[in-house]
C-alpha positions in Angstrom: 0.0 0.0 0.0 1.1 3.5 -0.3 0.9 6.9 1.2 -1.2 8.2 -1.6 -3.7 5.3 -0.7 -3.7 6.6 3.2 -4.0 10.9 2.3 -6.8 9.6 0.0 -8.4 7.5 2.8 -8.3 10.1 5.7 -9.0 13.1 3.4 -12.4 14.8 4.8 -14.9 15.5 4.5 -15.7 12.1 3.0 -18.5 9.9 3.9 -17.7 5.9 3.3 -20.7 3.0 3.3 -19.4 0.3 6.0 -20.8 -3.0 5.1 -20.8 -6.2 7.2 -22.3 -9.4 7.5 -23.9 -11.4 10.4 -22.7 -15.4 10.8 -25.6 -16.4 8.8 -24.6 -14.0 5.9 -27.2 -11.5 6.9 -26.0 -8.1 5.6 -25.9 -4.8 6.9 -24.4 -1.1 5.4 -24.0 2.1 7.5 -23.0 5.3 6.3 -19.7 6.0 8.2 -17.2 9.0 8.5 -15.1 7.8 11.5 -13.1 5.0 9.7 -8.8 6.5 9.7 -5.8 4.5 8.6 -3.3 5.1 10.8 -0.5 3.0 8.8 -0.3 1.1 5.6 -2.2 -1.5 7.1 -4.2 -0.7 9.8 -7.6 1.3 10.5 -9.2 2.3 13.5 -13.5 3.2 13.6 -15.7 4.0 16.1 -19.0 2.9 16.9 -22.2 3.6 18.7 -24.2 -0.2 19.8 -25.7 -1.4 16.5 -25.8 -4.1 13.9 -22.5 -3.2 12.3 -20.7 -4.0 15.9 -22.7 -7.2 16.5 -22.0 -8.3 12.9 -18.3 -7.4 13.7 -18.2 -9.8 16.1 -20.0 -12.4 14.6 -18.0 -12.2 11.4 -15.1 -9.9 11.3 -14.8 -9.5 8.2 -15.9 -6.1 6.1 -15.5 -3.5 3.6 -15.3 0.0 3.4 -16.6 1.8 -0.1 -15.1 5.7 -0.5 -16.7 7.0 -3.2 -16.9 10.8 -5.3 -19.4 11.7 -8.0 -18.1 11.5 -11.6 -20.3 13.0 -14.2 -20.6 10.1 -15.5 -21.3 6.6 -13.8 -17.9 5.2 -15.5 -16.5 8.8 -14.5 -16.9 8.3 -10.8 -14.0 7.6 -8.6 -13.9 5.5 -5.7 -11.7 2.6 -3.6 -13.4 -0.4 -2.0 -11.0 -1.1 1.0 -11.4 -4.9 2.5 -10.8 -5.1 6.4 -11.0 -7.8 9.1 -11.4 -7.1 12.8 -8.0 -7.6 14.8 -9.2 -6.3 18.0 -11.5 -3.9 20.0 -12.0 -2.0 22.9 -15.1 -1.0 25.0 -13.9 0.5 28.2 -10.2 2.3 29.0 -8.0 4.9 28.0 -7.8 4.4 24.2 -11.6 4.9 24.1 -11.9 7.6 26.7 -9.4 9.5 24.9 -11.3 8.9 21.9 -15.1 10.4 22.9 -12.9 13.3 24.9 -11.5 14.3 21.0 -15.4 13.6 19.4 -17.1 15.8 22.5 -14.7 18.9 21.2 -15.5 18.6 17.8 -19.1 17.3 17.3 -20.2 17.7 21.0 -21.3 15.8 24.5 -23.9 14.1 22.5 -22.3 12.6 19.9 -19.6 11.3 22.6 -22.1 9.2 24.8 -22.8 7.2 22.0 -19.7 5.7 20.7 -19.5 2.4 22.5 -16.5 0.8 21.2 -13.4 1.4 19.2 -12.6 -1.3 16.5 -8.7 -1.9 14.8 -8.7 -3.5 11.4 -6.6 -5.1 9.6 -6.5 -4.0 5.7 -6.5 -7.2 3.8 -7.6 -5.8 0.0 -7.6 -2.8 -1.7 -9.8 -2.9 -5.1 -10.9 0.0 -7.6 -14.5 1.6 -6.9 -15.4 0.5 -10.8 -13.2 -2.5 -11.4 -12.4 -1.8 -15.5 -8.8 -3.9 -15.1 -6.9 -1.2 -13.8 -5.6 -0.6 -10.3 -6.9 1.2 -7.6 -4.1 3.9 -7.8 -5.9 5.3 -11.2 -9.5 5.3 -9.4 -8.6 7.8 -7.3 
């Protein structure tokens, strides 16, 4: 992976859709903005309780779509970024320090309702449109 790959993940504003999967291959999406890459390989999300959590830890395996408008539909740009749950967190510093950083930007509210903090493990990176090239000319 490359450095272009993580200013192109982490560049805001940007809105992703989250999907995930329950055990039984029930699916879920959520529209999700918290999703950083913090190295080559690794991202970090929070989340409030929910389905994509409990799918999480049913099956931890998921994918993150980044998309921008094109004025055409082959025009559009986008990376579909494939992730598996290493670890998370629901209680200690690393989360605490977390909500403290979402109260000052987006306020108390929004704070309360993260419940856990999720690392991933980047195991894909594919094009948003897959026409045979690589990801590094859909973006």
């Amino acid at each position: 992976m490359s450095a272009k790959l993580m200013e192109y993940f982490n560049r805001q504003p940007r809105l992703g859709i989250l999907g995930t999967a329950s055990k039984d291959g029930i699916v879920d999406v959520a529209v999700m903005g918290s999703l950083q890459m913090i190295d080559e390989k690794t991202i970090t999300a929070a989340f409030a309780r929910g389905r994509t959590f409990a799918n999480l830890q049913e099956n931890p395996n998921a994918v993150y779509m980044i998309m921008n408008q094109g004025s055409e539909i082959l025009d559009w740009k986008g990376i579909r970024v494939y992730l598996r749950m290493r670890e998370y967190v629901t209680s200690g510093p690393q989360l605490e320090s977390y909500k403290s950083q979402v109260a000052k930007v987006v306020g108390e509210q929004a704070a309360e309702m993260v419940h856990v903090m999720v690392t991933f493990d980047l195991t894909e990176v594919r094009p948003l449109i897959d026409a045979g090239q690589g990801w590094e000319k859909s973006i």
